[in-house]
ROMITI-109427 format. One record per atom (N, C-alpha, C): residue in one letter; atom name; x, y, z. Coordinates in Angstrom, 1 decimal, always signed. Each point is the difference from the previous one (the first is absolute). Last residue first. Layout:
// residues N
+------+------+--------+--------+--------+
! resn ! name !     xx !     yy !     zz !
+------+------+--------+--------+--------+
!    A !   CA !      X !      Y !      Z !
...
+------+------+--------+--------+--------+
// end
This chain:
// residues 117
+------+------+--------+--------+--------+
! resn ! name !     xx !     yy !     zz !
+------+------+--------+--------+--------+
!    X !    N !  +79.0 !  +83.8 !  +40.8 !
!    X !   CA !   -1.1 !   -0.8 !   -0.9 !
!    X !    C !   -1.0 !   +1.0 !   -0.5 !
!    X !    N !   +3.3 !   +1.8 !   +3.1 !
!    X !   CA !   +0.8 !   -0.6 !   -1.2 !
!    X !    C !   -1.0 !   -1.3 !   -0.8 !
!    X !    N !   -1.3 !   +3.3 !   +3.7 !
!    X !   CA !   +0.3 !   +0.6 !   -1.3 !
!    X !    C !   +0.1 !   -0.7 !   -1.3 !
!    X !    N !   -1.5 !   -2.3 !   +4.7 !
!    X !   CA !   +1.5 !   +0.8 !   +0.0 !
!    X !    C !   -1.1 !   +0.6 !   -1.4 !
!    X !    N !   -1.7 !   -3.1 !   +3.9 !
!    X !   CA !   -0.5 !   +1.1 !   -0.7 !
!    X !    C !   +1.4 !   +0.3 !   -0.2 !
!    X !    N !   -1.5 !   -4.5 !   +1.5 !
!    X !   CA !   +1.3 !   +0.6 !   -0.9 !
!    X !    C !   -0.4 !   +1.4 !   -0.4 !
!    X !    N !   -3.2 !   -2.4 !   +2.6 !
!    X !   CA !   +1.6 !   -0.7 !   +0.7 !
!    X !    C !   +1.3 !   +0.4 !   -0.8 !
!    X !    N !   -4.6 !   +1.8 !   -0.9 !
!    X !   CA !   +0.1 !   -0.3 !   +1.3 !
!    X !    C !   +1.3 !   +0.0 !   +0.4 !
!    X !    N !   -1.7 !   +0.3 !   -4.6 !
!    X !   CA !   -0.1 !   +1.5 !   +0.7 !
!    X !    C !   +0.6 !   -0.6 !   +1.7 !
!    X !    N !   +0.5 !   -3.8 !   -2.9 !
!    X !   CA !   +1.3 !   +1.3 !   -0.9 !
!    X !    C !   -0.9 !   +1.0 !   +0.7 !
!    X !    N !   -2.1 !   -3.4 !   +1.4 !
!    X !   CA !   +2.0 !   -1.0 !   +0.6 !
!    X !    C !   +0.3 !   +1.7 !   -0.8 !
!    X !    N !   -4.9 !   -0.3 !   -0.5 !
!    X !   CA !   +0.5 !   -0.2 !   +1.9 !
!    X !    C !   +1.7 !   +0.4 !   -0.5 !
!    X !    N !   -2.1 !   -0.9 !   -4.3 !
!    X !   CA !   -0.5 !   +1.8 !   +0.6 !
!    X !    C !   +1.2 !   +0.1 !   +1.4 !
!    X !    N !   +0.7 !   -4.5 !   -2.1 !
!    X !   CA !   +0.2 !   +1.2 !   -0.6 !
!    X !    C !   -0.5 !   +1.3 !   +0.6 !
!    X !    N !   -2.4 !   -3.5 !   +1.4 !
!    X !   CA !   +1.2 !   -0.2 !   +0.5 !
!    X !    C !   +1.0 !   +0.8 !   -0.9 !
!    X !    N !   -4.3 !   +0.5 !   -1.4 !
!    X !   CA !   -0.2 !   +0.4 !   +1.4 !
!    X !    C !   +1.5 !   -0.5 !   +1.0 !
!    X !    N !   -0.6 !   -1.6 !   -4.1 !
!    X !   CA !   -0.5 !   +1.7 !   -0.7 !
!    X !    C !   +0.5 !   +0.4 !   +2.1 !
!    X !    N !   +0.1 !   -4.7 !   -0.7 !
!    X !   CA !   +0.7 !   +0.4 !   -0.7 !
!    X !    C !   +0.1 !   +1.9 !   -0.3 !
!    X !    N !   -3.9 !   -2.3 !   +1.3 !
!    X !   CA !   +1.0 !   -0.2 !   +1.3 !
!    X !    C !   +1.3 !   +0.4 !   -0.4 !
!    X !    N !   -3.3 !   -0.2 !   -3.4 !
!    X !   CA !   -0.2 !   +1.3 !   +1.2 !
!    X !    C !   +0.7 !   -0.1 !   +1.1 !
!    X !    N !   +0.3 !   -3.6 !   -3.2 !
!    X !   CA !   +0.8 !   +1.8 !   -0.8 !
!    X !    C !   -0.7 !   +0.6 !   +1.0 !
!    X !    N !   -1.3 !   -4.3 !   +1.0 !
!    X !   CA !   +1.2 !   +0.4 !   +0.1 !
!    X !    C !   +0.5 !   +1.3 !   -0.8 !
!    X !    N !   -4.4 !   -1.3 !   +0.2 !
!    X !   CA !   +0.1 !   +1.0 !   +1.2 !
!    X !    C !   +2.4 !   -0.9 !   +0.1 !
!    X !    N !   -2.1 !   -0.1 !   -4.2 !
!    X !   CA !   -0.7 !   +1.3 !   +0.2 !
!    X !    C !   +0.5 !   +0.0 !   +1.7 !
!    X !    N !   +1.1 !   -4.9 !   -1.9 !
!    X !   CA !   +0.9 !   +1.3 !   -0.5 !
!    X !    C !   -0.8 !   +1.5 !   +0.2 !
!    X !    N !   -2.6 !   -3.7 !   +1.5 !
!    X !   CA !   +1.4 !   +0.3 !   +0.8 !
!    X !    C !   +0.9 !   +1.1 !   -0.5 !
!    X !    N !   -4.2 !   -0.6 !   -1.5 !
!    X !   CA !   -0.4 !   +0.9 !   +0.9 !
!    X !    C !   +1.5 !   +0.0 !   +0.7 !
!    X !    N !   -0.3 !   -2.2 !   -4.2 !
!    X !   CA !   -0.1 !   +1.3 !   -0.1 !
!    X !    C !   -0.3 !   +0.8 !   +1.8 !
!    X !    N !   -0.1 !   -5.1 !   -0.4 !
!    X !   CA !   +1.4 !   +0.6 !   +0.0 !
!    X !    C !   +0.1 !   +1.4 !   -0.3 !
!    X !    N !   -3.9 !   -2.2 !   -0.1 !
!    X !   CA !   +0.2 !   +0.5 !   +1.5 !
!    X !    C !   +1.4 !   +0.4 !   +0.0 !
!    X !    N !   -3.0 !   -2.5 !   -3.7 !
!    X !   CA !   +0.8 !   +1.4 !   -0.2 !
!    X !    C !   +0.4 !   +0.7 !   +1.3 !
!    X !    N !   -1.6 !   -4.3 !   -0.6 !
!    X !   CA !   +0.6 !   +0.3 !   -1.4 !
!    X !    C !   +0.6 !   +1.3 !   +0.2 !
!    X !    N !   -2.7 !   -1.6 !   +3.6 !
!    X !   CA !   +1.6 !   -0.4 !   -0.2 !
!    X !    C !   +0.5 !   +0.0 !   -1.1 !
!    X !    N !   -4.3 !   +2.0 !   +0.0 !
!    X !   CA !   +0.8 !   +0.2 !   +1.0 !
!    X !    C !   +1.6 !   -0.3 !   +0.3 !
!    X !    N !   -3.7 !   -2.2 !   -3.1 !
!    X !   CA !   +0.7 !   +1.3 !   -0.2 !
!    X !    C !   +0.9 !   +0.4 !   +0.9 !
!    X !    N !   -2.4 !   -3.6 !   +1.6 !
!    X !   CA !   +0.5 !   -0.2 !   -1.7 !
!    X !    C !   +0.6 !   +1.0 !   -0.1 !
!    X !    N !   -2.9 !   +0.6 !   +3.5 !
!    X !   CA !   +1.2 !   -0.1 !   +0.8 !
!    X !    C !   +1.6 !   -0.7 !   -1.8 !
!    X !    N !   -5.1 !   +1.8 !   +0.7 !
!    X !   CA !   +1.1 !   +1.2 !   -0.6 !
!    X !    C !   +1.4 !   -0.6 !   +0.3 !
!    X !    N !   -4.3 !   -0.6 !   +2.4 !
!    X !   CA !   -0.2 !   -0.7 !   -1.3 !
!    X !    C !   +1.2 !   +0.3 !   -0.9 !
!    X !    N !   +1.1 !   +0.1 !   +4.9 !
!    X !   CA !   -1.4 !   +0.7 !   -0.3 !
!    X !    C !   +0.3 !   -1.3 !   -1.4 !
!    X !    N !   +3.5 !   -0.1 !   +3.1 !
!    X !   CA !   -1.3 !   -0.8 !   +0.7 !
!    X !    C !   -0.9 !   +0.7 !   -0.7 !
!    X !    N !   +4.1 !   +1.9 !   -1.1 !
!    X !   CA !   +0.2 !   -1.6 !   +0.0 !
!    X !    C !   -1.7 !   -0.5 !   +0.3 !
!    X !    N !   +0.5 !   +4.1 !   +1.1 !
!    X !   CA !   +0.0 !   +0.2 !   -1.6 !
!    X !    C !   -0.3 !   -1.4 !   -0.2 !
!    X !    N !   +1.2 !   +1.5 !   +4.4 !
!    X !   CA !   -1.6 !   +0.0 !   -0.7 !
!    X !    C !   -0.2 !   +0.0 !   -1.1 !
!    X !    N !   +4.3 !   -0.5 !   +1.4 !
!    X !   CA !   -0.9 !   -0.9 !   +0.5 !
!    X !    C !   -1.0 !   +0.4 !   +0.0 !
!    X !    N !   +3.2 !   +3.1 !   -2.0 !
!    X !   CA !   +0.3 !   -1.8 !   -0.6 !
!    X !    C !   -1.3 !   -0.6 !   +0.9 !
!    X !    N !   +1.1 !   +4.6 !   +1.5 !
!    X !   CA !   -1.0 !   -0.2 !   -1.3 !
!    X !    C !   -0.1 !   -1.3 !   -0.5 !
!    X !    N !   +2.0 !   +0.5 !   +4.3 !
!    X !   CA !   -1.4 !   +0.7 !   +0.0 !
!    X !    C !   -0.4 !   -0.2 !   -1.0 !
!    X !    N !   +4.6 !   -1.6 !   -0.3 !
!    X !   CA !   -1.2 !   -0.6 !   +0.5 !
!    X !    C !   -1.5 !   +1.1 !   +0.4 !
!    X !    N !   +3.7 !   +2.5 !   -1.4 !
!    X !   CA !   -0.2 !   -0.9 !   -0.9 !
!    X !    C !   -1.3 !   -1.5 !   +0.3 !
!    X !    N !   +2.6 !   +3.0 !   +3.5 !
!    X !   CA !   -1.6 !   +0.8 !   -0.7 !
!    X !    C !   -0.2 !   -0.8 !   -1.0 !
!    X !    N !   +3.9 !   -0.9 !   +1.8 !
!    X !   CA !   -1.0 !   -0.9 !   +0.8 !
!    X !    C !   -1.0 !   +0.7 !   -0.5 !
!    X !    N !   +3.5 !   +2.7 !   -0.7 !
!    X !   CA !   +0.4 !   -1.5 !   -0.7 !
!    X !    C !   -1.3 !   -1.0 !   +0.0 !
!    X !    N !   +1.1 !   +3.3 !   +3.5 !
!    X !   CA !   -0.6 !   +1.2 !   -1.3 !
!    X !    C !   -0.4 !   -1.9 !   -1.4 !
!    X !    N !   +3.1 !   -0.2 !   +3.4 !
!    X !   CA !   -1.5 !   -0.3 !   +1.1 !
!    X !    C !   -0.7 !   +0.7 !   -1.6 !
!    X !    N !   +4.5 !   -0.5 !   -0.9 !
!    X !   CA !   -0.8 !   -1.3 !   +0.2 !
!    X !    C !   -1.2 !   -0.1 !   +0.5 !
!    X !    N !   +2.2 !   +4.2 !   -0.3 !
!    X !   CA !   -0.3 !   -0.6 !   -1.0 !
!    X !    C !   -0.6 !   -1.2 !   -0.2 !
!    X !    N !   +1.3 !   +1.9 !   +4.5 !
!    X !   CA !   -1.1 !   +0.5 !   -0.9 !
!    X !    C !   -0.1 !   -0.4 !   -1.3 !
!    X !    N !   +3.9 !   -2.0 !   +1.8 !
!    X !   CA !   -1.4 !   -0.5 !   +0.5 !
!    X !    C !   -0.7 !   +1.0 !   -0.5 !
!    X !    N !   +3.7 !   +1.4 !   -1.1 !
!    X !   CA !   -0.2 !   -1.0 !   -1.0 !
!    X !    C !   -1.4 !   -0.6 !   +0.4 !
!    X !    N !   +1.3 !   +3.9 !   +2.4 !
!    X !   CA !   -0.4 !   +0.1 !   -1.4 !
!    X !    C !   -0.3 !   -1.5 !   -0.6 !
!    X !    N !   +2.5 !   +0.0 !   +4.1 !
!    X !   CA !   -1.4 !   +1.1 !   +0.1 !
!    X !    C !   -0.8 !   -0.1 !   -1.4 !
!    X !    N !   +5.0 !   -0.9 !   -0.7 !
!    X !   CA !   -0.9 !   -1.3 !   +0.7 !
!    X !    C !   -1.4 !   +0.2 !   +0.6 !
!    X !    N !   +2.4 !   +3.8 !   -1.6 !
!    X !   CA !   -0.2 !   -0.9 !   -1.0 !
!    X !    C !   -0.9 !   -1.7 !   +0.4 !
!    X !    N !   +1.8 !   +3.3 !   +3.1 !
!    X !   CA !   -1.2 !   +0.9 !   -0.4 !
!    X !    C !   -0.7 !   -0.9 !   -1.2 !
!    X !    N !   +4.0 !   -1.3 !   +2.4 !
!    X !   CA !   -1.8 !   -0.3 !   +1.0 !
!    X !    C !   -0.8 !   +0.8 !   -1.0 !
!    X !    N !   +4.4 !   +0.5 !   -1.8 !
!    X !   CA !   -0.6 !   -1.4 !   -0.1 !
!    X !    C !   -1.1 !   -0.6 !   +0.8 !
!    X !    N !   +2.1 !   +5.0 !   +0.1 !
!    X !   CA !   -0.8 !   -0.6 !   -1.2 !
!    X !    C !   -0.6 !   -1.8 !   -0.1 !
!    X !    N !   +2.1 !   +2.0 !   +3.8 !
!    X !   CA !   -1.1 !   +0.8 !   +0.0 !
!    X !    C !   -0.9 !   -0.6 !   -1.4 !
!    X !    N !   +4.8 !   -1.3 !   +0.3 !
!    X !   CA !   -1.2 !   -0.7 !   +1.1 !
!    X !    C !   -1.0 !   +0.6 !   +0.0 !
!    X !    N !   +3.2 !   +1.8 !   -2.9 !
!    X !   CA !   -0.2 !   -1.3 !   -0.6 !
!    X !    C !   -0.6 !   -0.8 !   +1.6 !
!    X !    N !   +1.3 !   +5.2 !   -0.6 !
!    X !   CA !   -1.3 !   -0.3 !   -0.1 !
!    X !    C !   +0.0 !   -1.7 !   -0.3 !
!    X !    N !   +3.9 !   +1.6 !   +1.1 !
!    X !   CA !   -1.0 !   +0.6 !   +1.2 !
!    X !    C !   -0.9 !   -0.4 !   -0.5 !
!    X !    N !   +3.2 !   +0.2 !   -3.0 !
!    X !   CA !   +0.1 !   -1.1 !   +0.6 !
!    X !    C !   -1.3 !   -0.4 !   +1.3 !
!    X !    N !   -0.8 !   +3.7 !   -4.6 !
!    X !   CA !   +1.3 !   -0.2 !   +1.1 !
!    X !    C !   -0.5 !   -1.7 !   +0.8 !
!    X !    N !   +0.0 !   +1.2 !   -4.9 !
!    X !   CA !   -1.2 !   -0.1 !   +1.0 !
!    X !    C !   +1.0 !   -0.3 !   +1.4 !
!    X !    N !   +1.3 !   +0.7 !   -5.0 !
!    X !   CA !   -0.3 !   +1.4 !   +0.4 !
!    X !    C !   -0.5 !   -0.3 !   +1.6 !
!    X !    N !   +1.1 !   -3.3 !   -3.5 !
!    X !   CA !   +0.8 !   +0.7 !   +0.0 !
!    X !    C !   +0.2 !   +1.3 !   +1.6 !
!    X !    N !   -4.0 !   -3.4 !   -0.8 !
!    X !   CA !   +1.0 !   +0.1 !   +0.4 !
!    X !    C !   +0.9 !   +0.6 !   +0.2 !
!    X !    N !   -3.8 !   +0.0 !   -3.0 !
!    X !   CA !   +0.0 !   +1.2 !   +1.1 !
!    X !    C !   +1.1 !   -0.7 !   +1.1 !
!    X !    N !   -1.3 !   -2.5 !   -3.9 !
!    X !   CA !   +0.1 !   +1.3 !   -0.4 !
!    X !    C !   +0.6 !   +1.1 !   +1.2 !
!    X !    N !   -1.1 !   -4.9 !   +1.1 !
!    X !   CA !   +1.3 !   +0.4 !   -0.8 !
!    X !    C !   +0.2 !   +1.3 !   -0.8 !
!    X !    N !   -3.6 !   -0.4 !   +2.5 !
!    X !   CA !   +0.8 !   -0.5 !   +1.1 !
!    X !    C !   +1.1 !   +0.5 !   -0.8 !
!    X !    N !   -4.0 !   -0.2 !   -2.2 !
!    X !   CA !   +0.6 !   +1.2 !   +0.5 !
!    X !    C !   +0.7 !   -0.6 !   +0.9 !
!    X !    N !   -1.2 !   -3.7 !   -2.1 !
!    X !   CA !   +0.2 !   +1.0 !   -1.1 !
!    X !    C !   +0.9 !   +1.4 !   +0.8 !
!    X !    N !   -2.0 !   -3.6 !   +2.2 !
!    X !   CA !   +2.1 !   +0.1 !   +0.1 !
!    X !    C !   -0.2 !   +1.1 !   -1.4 !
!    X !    N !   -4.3 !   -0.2 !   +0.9 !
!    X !   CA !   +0.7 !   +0.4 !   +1.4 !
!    X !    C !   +1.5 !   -0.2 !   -0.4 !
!    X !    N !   -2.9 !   -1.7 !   -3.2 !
!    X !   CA !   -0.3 !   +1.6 !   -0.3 !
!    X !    C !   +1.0 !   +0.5 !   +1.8 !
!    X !    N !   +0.4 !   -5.0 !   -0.6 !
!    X !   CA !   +0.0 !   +0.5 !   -1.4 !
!    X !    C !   +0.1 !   +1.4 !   +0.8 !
!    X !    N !   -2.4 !   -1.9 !   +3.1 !
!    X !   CA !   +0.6 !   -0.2 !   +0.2 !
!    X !    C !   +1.4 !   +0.9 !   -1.3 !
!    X !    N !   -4.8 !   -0.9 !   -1.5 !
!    X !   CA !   +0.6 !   +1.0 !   +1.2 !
!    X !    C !   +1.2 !   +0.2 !   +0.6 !
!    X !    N !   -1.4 !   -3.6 !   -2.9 !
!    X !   CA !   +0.4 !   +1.2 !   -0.2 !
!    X !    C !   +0.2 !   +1.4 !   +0.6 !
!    X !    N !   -0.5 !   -4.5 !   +1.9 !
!    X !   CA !   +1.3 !   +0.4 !   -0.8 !
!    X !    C !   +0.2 !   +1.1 !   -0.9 !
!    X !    N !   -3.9 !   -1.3 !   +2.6 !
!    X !   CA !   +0.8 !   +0.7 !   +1.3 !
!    X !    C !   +1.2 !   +0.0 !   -1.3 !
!    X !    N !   -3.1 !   -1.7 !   -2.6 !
!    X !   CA !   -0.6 !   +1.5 !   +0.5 !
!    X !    C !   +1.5 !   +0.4 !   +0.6 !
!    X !    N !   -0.2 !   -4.2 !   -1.1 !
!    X !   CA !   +0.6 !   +0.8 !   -1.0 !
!    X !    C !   -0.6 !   +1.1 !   +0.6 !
!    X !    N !   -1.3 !   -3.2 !   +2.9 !
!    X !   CA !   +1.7 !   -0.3 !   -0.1 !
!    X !    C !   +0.5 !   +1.2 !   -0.8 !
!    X !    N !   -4.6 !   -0.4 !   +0.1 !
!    X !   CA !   +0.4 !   +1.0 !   +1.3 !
!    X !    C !   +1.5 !   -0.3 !   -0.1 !
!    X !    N !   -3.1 !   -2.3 !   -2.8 !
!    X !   CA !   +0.1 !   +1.7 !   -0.5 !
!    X !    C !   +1.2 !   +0.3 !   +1.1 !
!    X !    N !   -1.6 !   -4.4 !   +1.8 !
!    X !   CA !   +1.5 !   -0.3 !   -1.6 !
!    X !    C !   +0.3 !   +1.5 !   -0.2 !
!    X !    N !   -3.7 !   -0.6 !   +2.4 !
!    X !   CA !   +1.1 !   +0.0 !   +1.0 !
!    X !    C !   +1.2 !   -0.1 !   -1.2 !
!    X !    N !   -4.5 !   +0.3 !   -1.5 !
!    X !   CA !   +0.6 !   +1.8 !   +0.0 !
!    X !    C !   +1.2 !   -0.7 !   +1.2 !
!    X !    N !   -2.5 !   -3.9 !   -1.9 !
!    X !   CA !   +1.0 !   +1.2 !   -1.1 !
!    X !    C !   +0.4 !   +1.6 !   +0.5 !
!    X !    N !   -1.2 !   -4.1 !   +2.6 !
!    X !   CA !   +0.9 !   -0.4 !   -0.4 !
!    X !    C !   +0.4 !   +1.2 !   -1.0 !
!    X !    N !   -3.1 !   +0.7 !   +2.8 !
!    X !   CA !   +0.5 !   -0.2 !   +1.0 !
!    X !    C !   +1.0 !   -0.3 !   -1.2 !
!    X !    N !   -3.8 !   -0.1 !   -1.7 !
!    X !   CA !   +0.2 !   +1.6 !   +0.2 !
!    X !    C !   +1.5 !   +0.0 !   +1.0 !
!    X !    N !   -1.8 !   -4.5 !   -1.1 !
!    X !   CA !   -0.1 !   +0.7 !   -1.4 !
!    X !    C !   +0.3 !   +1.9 !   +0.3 !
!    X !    N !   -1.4 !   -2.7 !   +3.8 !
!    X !   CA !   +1.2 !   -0.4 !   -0.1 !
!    X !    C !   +0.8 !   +0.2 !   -1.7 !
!    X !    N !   -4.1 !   +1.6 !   +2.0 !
!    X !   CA !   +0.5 !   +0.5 !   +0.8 !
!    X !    C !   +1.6 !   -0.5 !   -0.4 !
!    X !    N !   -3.8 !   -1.9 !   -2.4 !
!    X !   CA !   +0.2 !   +1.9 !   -0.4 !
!    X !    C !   +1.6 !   +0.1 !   +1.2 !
!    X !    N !   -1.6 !   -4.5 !   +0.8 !
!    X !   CA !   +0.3 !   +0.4 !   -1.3 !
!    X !    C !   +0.3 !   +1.3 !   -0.6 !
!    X !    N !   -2.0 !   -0.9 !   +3.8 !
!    X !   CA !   +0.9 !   -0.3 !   +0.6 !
!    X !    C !   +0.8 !   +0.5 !   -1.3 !
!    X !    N !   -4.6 !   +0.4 !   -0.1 !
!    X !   CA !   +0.9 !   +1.6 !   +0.7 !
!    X !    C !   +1.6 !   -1.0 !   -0.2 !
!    X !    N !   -2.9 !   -1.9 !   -3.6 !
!    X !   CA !   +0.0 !   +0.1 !   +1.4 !
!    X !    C !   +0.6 !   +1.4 !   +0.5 !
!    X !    N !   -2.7 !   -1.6 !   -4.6 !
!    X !   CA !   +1.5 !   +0.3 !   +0.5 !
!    X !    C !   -0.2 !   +0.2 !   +1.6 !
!    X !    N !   -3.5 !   -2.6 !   -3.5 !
!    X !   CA !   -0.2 !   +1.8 !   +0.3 !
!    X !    C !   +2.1 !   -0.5 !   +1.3 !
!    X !    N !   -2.8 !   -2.6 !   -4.5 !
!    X !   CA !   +0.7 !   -0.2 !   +1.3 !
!    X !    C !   +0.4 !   +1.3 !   +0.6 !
+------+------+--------+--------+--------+
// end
């Protein structure tokens, strides 16, 4: 019995929409990280500039987020689709540690360059 589009589409739609709850929470996580580190020190002036710049950011993450379907739905629809969801959770945790690496690099050279990290 060969799998439908409708089927792939709603099997890729149920497991990387669930990823995306714990993704944006870890991100989210690594941001009050430096928030609460770099408080002490962050003048008042920057807490509007910073929050369009973070709210800016969190959608690029989410649009970045959506690359996951490029690889899940032609995977799902080849011969390979068995395997695939066995292991598609390695492609979540690999591009969440790069969003993570890259929200780290942005928030401590960008929005916190001090000395004191």
């Amino acid at each position: 019995m060969e799998t439908t589009l409708r089927e792939i589409l709603d099997d890729s739609l149920r497991y990387w929409e669930r990823g995306r709850l714990l993704y944006n929470a870890v991100l989210t996580a690594v941001v009050l990280f430096w928030l609460v580190m770099a408080w002490p020190g962050m003048p008042s002036a920057w807490l509007a500039p910073l929050a369009g710049a973070l709210f800016l950011l969190a959608i690029i993450a989410n649009v970045f987020y959506c690359a996951a379907y490029i690889a899940d739905l032609p995977l799902q629809y080849s011969s390979y689709r068995g395997v695939w969801r066995r292991w598609r959770w390695v492609l979540w945790v690999v591009g969440t540690l790069i969003a993570v690496l890259l929200a780290n690099f942005w928030v401590a050279a960008e929005i916190f360059p001090t000395d004191d990290f």
